[in-house]
C-alpha positions as CSV (number, residue, x, y, z in Angstrom):
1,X,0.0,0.0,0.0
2,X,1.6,3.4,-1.2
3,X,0.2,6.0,1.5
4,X,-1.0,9.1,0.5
5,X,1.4,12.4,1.2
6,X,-1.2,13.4,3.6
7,X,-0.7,10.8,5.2
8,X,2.8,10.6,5.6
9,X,2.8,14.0,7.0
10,X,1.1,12.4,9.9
11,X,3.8,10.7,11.2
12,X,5.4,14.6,12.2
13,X,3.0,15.2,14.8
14,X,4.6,13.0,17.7
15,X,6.5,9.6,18.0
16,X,3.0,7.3,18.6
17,X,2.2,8.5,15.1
18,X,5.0,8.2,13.3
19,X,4.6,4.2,14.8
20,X,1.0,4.0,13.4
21,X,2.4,5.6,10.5
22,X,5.2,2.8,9.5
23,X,3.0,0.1,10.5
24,X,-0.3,1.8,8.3
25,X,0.5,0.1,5.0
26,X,1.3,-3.8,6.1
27,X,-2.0,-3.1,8.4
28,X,-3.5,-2.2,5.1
29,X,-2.2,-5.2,2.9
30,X,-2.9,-7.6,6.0
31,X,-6.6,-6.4,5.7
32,X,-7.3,-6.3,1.9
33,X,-6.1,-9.8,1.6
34,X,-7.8,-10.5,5.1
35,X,-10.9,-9.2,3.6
36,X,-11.1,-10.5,-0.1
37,X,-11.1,-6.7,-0.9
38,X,-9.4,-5.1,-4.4
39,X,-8.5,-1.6,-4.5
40,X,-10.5,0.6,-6.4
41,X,-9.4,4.2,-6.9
42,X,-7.0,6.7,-4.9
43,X,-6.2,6.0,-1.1
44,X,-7.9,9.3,0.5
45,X,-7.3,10.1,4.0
46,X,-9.3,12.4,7.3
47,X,-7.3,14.2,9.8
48,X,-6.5,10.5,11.8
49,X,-7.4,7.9,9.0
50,X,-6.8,6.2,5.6
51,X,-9.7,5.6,3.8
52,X,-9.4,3.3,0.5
53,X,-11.3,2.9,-2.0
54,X,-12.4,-0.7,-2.9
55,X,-14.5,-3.7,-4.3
56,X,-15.3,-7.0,-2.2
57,X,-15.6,-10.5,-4.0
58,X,-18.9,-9.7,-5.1
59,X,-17.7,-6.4,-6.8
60,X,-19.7,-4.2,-3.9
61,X,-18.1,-0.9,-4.0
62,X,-17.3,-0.1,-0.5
63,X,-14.2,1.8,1.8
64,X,-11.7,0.5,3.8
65,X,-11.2,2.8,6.8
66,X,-7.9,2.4,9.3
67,X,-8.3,5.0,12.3
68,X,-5.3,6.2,13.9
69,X,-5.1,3.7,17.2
70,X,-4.3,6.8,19.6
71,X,-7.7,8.4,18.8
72,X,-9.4,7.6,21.7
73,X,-12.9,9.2,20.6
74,X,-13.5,7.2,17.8
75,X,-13.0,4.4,19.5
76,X,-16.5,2.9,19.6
77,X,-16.9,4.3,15.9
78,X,-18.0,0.7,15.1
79,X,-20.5,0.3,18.1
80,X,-22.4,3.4,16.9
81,X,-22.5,2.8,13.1
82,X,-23.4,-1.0,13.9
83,X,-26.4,0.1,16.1
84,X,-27.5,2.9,13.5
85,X,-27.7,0.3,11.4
86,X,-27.5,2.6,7.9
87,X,-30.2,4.7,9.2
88,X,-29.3,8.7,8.8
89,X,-25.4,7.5,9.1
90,X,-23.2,4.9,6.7
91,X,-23.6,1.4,6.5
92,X,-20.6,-0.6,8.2
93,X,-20.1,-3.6,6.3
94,X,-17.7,-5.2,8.6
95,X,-15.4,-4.0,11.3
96,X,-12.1,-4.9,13.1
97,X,-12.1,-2.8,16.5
98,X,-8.3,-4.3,17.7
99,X,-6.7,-2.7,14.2
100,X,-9.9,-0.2,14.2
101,X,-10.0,-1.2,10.7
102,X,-13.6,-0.6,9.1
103,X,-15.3,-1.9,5.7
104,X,-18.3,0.7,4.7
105,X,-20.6,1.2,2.5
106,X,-19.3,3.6,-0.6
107,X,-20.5,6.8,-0.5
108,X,-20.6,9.7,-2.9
109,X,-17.6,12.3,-2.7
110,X,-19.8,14.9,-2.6
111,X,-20.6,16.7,0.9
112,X,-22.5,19.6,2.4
113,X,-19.6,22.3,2.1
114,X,-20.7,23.4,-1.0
115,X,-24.6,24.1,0.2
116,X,-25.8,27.1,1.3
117,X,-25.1,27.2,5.0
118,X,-28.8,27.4,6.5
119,X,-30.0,24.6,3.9
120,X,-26.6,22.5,5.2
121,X,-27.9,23.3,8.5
122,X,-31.4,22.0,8.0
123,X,-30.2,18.7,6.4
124,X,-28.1,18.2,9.6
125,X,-30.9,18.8,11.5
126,X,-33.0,16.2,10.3
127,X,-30.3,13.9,10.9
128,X,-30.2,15.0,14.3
129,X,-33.3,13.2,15.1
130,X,-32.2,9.9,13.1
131,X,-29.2,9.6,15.1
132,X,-30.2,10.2,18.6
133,X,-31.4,7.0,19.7
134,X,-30.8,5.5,22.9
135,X,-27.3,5.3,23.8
136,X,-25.6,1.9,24.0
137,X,-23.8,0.7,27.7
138,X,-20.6,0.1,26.4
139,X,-20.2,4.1,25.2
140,X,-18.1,6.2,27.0
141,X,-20.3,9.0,28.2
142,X,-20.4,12.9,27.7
143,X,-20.2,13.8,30.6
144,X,-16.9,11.6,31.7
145,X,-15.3,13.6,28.6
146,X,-16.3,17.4,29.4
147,X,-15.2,16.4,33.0
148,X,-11.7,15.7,32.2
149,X,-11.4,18.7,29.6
150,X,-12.9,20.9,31.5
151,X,-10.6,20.2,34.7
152,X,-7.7,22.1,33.5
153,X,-9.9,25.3,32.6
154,X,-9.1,26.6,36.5
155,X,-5.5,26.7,36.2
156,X,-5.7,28.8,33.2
157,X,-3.4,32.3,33.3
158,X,-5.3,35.5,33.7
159,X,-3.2,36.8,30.9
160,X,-4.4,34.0,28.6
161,X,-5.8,35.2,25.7
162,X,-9.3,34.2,26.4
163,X,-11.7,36.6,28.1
164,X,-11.6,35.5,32.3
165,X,-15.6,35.9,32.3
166,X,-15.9,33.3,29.4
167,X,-13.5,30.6,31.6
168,X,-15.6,31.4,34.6
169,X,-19.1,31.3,32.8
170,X,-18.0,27.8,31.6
171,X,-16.6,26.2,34.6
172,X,-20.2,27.6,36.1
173,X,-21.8,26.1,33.2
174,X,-20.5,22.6,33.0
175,X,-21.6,20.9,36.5
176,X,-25.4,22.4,35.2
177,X,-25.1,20.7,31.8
178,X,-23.7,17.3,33.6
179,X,-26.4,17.1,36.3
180,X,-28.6,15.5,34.4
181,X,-28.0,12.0,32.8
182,X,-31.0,9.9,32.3
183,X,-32.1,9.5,28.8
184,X,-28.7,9.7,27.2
185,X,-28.5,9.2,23.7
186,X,-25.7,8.5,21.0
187,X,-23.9,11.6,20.6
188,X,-22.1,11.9,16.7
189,X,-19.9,14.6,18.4
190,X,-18.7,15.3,15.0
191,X,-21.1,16.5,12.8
192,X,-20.4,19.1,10.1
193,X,-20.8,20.4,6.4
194,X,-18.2,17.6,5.9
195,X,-19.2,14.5,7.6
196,X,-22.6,14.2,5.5
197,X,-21.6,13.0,2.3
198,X,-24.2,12.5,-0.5
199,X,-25.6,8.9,-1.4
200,X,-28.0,6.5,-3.3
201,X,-30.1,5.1,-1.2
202,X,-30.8,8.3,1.2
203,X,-30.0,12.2,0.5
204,X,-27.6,12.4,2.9
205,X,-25.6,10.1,5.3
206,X,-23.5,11.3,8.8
207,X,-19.4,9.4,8.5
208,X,-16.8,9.2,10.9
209,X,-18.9,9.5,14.7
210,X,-17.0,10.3,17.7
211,X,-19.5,8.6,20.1
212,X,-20.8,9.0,22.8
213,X,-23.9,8.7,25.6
214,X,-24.8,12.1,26.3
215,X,-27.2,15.1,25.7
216,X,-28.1,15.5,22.0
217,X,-28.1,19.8,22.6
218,X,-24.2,19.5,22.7
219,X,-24.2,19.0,18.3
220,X,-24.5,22.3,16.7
221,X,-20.9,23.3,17.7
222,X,-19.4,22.4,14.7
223,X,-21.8,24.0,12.5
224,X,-20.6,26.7,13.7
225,X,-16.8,27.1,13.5
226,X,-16.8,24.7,10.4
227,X,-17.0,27.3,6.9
228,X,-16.3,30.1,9.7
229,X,-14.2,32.0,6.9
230,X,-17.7,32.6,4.9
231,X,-19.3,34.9,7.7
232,X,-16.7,37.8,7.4
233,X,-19.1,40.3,6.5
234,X,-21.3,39.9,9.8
235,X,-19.8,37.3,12.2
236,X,-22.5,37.3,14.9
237,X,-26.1,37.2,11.9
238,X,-24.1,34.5,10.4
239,X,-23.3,32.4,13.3
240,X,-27.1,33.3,14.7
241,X,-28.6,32.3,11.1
242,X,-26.7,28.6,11.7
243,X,-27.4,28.1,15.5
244,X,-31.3,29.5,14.9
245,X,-31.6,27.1,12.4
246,X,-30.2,24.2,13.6
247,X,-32.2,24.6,17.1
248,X,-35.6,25.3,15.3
249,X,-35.3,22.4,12.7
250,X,-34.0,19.8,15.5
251,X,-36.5,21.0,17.9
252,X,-33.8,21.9,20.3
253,X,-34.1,23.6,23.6
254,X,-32.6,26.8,22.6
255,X,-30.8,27.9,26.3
256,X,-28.8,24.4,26.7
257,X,-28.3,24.0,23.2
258,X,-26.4,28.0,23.4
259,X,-24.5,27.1,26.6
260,X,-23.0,23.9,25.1
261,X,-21.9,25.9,22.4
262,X,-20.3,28.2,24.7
263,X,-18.6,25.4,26.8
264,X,-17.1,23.9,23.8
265,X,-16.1,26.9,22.1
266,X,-14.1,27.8,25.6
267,X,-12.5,24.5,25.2
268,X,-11.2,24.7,22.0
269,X,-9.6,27.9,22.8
270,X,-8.2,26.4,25.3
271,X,-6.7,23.2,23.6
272,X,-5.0,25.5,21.2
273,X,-3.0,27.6,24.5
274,X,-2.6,24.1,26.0
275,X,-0.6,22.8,22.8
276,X,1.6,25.8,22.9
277,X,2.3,25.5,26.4
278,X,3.1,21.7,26.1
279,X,5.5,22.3,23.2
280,X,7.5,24.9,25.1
281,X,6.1,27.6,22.5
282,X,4.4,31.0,21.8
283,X,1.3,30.9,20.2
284,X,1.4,30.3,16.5
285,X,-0.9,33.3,14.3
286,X,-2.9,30.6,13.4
287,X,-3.6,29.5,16.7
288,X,-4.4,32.8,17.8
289,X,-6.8,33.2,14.6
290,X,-8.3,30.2,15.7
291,X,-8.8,31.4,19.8
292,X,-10.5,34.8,18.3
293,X,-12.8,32.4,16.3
294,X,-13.9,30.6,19.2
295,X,-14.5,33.8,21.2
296,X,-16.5,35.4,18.5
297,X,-18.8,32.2,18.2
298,X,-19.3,32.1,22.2
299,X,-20.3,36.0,22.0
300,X,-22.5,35.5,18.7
301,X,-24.8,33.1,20.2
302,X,-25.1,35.5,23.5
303,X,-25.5,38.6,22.3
């Protein structure tokens, strides 16, 4: 298996993937011979995955999908799609958790990025409902997650580049948002202009979950910060156009749904100073792009 330069580049970011990296293409050629499968067009790849295109014995177009093993949210990928069962999300054909190696159904390369933004939003919606059944034992819950990220908020530098009110409005907010946990459901935790890809047999199908059993209002994050670049002309009507219209067409409650926006806009700011600090390293203009991007979402959906 010949990776794909994006791939390759992986193997810069630390020493567990470079590993994953050098072992990726006998994993691959252990699993297409495993599997019966014959590649079928241009190894593609996501931010942690190869994805390769490919037939089975009974020429079924499908994709071969190796995850990164050090991403632990997608671990239990294969527990969510199994359980969806095609329904609003794609089909998994067959799956290999130990080498978190999946076979799926082929899907069109086509995604939601192009769309206006409110019809994306809409469309994501409506999957929304489809895919916020009743959450399975064996996921790791939200609230186990957001209590671990949320820990180190407290010990973050008044100087930090991220308004002190915001910090202390989330911390305040969290505890709230984790009090209740009956009725979880499966979470995507994930899902964005380009994790609905276009298909045959529905519209539109949800890839690549991060799951987990939580509260569905935590979703329309990503909406959000995803095709962020588009709303230059007026930040906060374009941010309240998404996060209106994803609340209204879900049939969200509008309050939780803005404050786990808030919490997880906070957070990724806060991952970006965390990275710097861990490296040794100022913050990089992109990072800093990146921390004012989260700080004008919070503030659009609050104003």
């Amino acid at each position: 298996m010949e990776l794909p330069d994006g791939v390759l580049g992986m193997a810069v970011r630390d020493e567990t993937w470079s590993d994953w990296v050098a072992r990726l293409p006998r994993l691959a050629d252990d699993l297409l011979a495993e599997w019966e499968l014959v590649v079928d067009g241009w190894p593609m790849h996501g931010y942690c995955s190869l994805v390769v295109p490919v037939r089975t014995t009974t020429r079924i177009p499908a994709v071969l999908k190796i995850t990164f093993d050090g991403d632990e949210e997608s671990g239990h990928e294969h527990l969510a799609l199994q359980h969806w069962g095609g329904h609003g999300a794609v089909r998994l054909l067959r799956a290999d958790p130990r080498r978190r190696a999946l076979l799926l159904e082929r899907l069109h390369p086509e995604d939601l990025g192009d769309r206006w933004d409110v019809e994306a939003c809409e469309v994501v919606a409506g999957l929304y409902g489809r895919l916020h059944v009743p959450a399975l034992p064996q996921l790791r819950t939200l609230a186990s997650w957001v209590e671990r990220w949320a820990a180190p908020l407290g010990d973050l530098p008044r100087d930090a580049p991220i308004p002190r009110r915001l910090v202390e409005q989330t911390l305040s907010l969290v505890p709230d948002l984790l009090a209740d946990r009956d009725d979880l459901r499966i979470v995507h935790g994930d899902l964005h202009y380009f994790n609905v890809l276009a298909a045959d047999r529905e519209p539109w199908l949800a890839i690549d979950p991060k799951p987990m059993a939580g509260d569905p209002h935590y979703e329309p994050a990503p909406m959000l910060w995803n095709r962020f670049e588009e709303l230059d002309n007026d930040v906060r009507t374009g941010v309240r156009r998404r996060f209106h219209t994803l609340v209204d067409a879900a049939g969200l409650d509008e309050e939780r749904a803005r404050d786990w926006v808030v919490v997880r806009m906070v957070l990724n700011a806060h991952w970006a100073i965390e990275d710097a600090a861990r490296q040794h390293r100022s913050l990089t203009g992109e990072e800093r792009d990146w921390i004012t991007e989260c700080i004008a979402i919070t503030k659009a959906v609050q104003d």
